[in-house]
N, C-alpha and C positions, 0 to 999 in steps of 0.2 A: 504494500500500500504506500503510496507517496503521499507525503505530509503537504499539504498547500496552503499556502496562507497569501489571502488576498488584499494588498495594501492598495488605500484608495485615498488623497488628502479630503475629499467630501468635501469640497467648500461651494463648488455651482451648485449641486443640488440643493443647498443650504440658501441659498443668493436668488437663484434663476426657477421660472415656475417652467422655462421652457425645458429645461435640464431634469427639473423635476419631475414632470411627466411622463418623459422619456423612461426614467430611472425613479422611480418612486423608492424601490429599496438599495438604492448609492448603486455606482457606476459596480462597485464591489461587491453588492449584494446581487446583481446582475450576472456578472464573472462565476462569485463563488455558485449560485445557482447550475450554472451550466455547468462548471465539472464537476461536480456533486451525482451530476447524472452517470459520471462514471463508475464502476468496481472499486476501480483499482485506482481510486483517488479520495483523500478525503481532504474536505477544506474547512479553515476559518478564515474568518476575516478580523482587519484593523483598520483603522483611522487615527488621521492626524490628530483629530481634537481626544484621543486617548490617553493615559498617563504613558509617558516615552514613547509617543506616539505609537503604542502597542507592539513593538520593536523592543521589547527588554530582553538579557542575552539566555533567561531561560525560555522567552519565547522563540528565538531564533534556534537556539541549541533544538529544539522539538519540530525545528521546519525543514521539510526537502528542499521545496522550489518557494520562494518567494516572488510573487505576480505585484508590481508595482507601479500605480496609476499615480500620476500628479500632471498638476499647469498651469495655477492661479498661485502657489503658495510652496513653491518649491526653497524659498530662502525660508521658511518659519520649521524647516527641519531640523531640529538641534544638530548641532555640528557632531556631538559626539554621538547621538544615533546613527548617521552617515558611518564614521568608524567602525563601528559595531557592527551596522549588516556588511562594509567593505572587507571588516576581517572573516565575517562567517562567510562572505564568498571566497576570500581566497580559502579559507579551512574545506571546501568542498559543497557549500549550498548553494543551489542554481536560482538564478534571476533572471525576471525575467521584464523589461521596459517597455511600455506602452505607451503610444503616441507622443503626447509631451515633454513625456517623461526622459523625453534627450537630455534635458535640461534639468533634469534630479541630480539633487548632489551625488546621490552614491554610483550615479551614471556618470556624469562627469568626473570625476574621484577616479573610477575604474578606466576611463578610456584614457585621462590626463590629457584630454585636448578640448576646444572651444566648444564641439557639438553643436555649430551655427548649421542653419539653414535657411532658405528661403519659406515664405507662405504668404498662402492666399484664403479669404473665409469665403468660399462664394460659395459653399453646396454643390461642388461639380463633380460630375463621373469619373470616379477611379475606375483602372481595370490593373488588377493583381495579375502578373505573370509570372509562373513556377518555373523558377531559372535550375531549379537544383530537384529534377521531379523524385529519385532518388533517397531526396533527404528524409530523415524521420518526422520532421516535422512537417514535409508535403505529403504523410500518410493520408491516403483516402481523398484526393484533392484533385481538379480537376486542372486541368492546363492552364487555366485560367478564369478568374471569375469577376465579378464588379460589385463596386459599391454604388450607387446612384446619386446617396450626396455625400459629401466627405470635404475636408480641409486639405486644402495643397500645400504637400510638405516638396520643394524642389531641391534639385544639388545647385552644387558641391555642398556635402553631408560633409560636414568636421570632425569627425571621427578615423581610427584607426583603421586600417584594414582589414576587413574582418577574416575569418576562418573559411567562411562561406558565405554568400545570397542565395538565402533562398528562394525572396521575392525579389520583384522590381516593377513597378507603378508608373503607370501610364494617365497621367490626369488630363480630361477635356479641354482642357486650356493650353496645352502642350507639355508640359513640362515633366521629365521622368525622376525616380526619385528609389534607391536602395530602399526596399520596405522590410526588409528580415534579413538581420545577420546576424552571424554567430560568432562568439569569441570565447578563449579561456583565461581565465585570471584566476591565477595559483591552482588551487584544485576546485575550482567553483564553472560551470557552465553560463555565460548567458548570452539572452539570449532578445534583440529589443527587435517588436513588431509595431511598425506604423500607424495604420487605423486605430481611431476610435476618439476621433473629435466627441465632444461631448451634447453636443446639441443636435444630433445624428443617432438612430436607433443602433450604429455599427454594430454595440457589443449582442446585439438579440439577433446575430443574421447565424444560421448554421452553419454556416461554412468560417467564420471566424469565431464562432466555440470550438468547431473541430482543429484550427490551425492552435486556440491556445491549449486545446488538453491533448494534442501528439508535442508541444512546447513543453510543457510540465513534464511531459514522461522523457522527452529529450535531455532538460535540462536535471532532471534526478540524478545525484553522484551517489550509486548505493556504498561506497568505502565509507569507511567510519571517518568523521571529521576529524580534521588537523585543529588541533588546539594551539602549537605554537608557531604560530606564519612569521612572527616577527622573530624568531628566536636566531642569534649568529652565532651557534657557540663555537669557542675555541678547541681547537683535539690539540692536546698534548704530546709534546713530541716519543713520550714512551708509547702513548694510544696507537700511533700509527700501523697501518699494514706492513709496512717495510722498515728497517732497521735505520734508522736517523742519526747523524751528529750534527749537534747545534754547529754553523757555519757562520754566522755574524752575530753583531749585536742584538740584544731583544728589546723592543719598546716596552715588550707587557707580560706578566708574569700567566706563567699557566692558571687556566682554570676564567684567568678575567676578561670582562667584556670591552675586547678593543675600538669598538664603534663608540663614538659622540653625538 
């Protein structure tokens, strides 16, 4: 069973009656609904307005894949929360970025680059095309599908190169756009998908619940979590595989932590 837990910052629904309606139970009670519908998945969900924005490290320690929706309120993430889920992904738990969510700290944190793009809010027709048909996350997916209204997200995408594309986005106004790539960071999977403007029914279309629950099963690292991602320790020159003599001077005594 994969552990999911679905992060949402909830502030349109909270603001917007338009967004409301759409999403009566948060963009994340929407999310977790749909993979709910799966076996071999079980979810909760969190918000921002939570204590630790429901991100504390025994709830991350208890999470497979972490699903992470923000766009109005992406600076009101305590900084040391960003830390926290950034170290439980390098320890081996999968994330997974949605729409806006380029621009989340712990997105930006992991990629270490600008994450700029281009957009437009017109409500115009995407059409998703499965560049990688192959991949686990195009399980059961057709060559290509559309959204009818959706936000245009355009390149050059500021991010790193990814691992894979899966998608790539074709919007009515012209403009093409990476909609799903993949990357590793330390032992964590993730994994950011485009769609899902918020004033747009995107997340209720079946074919994007099936692109996020073959994501979740993608992005699951079953090895047991690394607990020390930042750890440098020093080996002692008797530890070594091979027979050593000390050859120059030593700045730092066995056993101590040479980084600053």
């Amino acid at each position: 069973m994969v552990r999911a837990l679905v992060w949402n910052e909830n502030v349109h629904e909270q603001e917007n009656a338009v967004v409301r309606d759409i999403y009566p139970e948060g963009i994340h009670g929407c999310i977790a609904r749909a993979l709910s519908q799966h076996d071999d998945i079980s979810v909760d969900t969190a918000v921002l307005q939570d204590p630790d924005h429901g991100l504390t490290q025994d709830r991350l320690d208890q999470t497979d894949v972490l699903v992470w929706w923000g766009h109005a309120a992406h600076g009101d993430v305590a900084d040391e929360v960003c830390e926290r889920v950034c170290d439980a992904v390098l320890g081996g738990m999968g994330i997974i970025f949605l729409h806006s969510s380029h621009f989340a700290k712990p997105f930006k944190r992991l990629m270490g680059t600008s994450c700029n793009l281009s957009w437009r809010e017109a409500g115009e027709k995407e059409r998703l095309w499965v560049t990688t048909p192959s991949h686990p996350i195009a399980a059961n997916l057709p060559p290509h599908f559309e959204l009818e209204n959706e936000e245009m997200y355009g390149e050059p995408f500021g991010v790193p190169a990814p691992l894979e594309t899966v998608f790539l986005s074709w919007f009515e106004g012209g403009e093409a756009f990476r909609s799903g790539l993949t990357y590793r960071r330390g032992a964590g999977n993730v994994f950011y998908f485009r769609p899902g403007h918020e004033t747009y029914p995107t997340y209720h279309q079946p074919v994007i619940q099936q692109v996020l629950a073959n994501a979740v099963r993608w992005a699951h690292n079953p090895a047991p979590r690394m607990t020390d991602v930042h750890d440098a320790p020093n080996v002692p020159i008797e530890d070594a595989l091979e027979p050593l003599t000390q050859k120059g001077a030593r700045l730092h005594k066995d056993g101590e932590d040479g980084f600053r």
